[in-house]
Backbone as a ProteinNet text record, in pm:
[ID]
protein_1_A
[PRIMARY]
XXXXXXXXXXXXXXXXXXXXXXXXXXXXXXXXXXXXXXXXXXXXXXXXXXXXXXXXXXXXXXXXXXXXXXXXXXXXXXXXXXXXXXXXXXXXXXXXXXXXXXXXXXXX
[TERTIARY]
-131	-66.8	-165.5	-183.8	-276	-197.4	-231.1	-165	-268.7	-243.8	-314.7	-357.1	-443.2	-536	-516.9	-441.8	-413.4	-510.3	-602.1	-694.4	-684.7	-602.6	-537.1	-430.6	-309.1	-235.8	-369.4	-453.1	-480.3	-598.6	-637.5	-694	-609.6	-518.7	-428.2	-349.5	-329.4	-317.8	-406	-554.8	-650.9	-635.2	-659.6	-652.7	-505.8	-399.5	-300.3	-318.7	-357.5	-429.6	-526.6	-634.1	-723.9	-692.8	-596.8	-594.6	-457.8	-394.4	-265	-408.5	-448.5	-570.8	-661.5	-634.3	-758.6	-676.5	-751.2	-706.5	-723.8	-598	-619.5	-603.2	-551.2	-558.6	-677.2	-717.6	-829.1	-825.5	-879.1	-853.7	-911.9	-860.3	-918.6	-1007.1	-1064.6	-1156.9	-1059	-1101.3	-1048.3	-898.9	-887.5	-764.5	-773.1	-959.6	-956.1	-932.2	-954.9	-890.4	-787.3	-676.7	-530.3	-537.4	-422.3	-415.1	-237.8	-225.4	-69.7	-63.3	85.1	92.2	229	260.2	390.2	462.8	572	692	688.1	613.2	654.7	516	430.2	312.2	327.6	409.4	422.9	532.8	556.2	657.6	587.1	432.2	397.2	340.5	364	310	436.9	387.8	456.7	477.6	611.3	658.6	629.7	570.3	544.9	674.6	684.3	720.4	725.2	781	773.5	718.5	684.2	627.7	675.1	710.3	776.5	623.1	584	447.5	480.9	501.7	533.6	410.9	399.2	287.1	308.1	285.1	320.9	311	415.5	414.9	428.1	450.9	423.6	317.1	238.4	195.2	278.8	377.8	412.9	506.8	495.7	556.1	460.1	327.3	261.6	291.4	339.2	368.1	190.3	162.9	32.3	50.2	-81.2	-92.2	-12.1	37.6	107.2	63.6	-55.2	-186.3	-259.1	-293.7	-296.3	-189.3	-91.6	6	34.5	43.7	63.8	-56.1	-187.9	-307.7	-296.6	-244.1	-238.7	-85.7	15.4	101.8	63.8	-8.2	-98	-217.5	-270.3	-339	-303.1	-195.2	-126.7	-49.1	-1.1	19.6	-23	-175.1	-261.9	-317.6	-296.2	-363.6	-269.4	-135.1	8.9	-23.3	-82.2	-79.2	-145.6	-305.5	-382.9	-356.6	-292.4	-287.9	-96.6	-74.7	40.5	5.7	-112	-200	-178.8	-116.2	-142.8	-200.2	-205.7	-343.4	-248.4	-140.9	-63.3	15	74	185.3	245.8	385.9	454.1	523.2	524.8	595.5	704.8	840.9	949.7	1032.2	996	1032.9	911	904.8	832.4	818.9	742.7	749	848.2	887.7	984	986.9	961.9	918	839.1	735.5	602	661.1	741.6	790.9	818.2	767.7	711.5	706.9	835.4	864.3	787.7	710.6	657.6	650.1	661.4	671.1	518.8	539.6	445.4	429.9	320.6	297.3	129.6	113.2	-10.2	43	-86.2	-109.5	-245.3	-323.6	-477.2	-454.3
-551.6	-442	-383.6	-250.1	-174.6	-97	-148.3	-91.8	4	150.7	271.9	241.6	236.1	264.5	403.9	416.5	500.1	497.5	609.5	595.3	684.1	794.7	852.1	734.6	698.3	574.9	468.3	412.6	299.9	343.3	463	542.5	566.6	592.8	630.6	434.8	374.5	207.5	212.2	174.1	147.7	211.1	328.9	422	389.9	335.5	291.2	160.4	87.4	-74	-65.7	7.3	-10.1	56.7	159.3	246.2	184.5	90.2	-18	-122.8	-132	-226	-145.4	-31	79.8	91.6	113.3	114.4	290	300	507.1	532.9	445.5	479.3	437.8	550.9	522.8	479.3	413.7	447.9	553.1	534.9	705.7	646.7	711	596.6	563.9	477.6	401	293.2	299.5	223.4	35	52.2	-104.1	-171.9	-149.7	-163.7	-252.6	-146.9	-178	-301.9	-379.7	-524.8	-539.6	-628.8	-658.8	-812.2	-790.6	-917.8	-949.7	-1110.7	-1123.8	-1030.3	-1047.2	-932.2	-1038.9	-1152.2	-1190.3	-1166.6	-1099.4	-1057.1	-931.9	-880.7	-731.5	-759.8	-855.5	-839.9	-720	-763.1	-692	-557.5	-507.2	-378.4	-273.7	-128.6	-7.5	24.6	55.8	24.3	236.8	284.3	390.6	488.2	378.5	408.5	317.6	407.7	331.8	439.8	390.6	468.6	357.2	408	350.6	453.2	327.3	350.6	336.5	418.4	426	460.6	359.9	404.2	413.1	399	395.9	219.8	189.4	25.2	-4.9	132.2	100	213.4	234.1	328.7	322.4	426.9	426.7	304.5	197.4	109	3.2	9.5	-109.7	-119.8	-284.9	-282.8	-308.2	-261.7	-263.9	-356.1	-464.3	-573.9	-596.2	-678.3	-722.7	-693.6	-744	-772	-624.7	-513.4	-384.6	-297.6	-333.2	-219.2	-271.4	-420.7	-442.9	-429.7	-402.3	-384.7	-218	-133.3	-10.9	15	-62.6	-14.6	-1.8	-147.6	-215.5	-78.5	-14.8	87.8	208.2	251.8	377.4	390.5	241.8	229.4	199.5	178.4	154.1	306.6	355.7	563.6	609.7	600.7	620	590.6	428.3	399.7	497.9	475.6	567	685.4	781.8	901.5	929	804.5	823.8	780.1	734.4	677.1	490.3	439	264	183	74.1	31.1	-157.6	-148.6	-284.4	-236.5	-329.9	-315.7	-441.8	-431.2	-531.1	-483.6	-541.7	-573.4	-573.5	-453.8	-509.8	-512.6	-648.9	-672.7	-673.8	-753.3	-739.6	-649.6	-594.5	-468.5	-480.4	-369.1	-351.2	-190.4	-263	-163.6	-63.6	-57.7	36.2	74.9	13.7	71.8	-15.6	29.4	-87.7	-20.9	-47.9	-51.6	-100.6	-29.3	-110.2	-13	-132	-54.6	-45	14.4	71.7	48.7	-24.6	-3	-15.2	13.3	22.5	-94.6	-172.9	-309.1	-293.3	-211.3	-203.5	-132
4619.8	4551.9	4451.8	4470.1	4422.1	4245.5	4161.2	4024.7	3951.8	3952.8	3952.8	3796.9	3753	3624.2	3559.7	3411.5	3356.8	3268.4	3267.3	3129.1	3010.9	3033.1	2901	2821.3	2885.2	2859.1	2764.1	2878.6	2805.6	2652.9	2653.1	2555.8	2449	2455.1	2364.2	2299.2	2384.4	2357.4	2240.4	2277.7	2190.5	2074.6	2088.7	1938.9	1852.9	1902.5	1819	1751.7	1861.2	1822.4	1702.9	1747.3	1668.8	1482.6	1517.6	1351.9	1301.7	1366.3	1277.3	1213.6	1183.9	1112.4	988	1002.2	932.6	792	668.5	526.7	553.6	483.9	461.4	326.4	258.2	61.6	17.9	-47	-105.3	-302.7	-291.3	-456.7	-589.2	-683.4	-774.6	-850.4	-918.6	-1069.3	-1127.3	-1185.2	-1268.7	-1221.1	-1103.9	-1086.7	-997	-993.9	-1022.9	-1167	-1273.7	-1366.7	-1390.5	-1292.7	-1315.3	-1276.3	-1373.8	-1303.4	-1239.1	-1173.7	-1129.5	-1156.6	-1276.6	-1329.2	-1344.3	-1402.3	-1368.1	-1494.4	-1452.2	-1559.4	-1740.7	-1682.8	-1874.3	-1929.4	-1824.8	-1940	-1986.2	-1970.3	-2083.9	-2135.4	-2199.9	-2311.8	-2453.4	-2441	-2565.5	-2518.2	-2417.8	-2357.8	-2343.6	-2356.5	-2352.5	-2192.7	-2123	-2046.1	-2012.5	-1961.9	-1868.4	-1799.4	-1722.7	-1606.3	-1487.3	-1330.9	-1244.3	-1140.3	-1050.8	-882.1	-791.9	-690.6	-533.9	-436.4	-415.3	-347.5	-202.1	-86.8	67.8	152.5	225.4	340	516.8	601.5	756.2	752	832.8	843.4	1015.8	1070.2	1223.3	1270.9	1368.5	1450.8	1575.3	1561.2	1714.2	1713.6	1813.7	1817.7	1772.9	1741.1	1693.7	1526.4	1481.7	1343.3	1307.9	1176.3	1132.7	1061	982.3	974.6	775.1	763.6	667.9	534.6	539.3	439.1	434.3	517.7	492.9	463.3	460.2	435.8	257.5	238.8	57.5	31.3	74.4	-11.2	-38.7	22.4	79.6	-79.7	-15.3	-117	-291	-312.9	-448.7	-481.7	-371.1	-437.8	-481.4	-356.1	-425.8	-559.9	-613.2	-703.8	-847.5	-828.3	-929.9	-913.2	-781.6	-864.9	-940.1	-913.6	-1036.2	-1171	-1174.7	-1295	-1351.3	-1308.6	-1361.1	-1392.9	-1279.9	-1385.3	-1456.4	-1453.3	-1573.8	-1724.2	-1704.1	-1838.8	-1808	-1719.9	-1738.5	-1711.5	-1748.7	-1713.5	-1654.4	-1613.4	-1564.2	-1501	-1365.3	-1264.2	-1268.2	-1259.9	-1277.3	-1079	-985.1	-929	-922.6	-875.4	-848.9	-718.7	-686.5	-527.9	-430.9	-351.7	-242.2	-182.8	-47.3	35.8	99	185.2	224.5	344.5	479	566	518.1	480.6	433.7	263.7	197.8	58.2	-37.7	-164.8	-267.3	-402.5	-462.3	-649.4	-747.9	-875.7	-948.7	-1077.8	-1198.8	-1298.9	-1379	-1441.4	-1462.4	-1634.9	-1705	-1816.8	-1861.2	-2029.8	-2113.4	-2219	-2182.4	-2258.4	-2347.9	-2311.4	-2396.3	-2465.2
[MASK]
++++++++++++++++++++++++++++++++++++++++++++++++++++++++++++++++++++++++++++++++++++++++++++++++++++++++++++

């Protein structure tokens, strides 16, 4: 049994495979800086704000890898800090299908 070779199909496979792995947030200046810490280290810090940081958590039907999508969420949210003026992220809640809460404060 002869099974016909699709090479647009298997072209288009790859290119989904391969870009569920690829980082697309970049970060701004200054937002290595930012640190993410637990919620009892800003007791003595000025509380900002918050950002809900959302990225793609599937291509298509491929889910993209765990560990890029929270490194991905962790940056879009340290460019927030930055240009809301903060320089700490407190975490609230884990990710959550490509979407991720965090508050936002200035400790320096």
């Amino acid at each position: 049994m002869n099974i016909p070779f699709r090479k647009p199909a298997a072209i288009m496979l790859l290119g989904i495979v391969a870009a569920s792995g690829c980082t697309w947030v970049d970060p701004i200046a200054g937002a290595s800086a930012v640190t993410l810490v637990q919620p009892s280290h800003v007791v003595n810090c000025q509380s900002i704000g918050t950002t809900i940081s959302q990225v793609a958590n599937k291509i298509g039907f491929v889910n993209r890898s765990d560990d890029k999508v929270t490194e991905e969420l962790l940056t879009l949210a340290k460019n927030s800090a930055v240009e809301m003026g903060g320089d700490t992220l407190v975490a609230e809640g884990g990710p959550s299908e490509g979407t991720q809460k965090f508050r936002i404060y200035k400790c320096q």
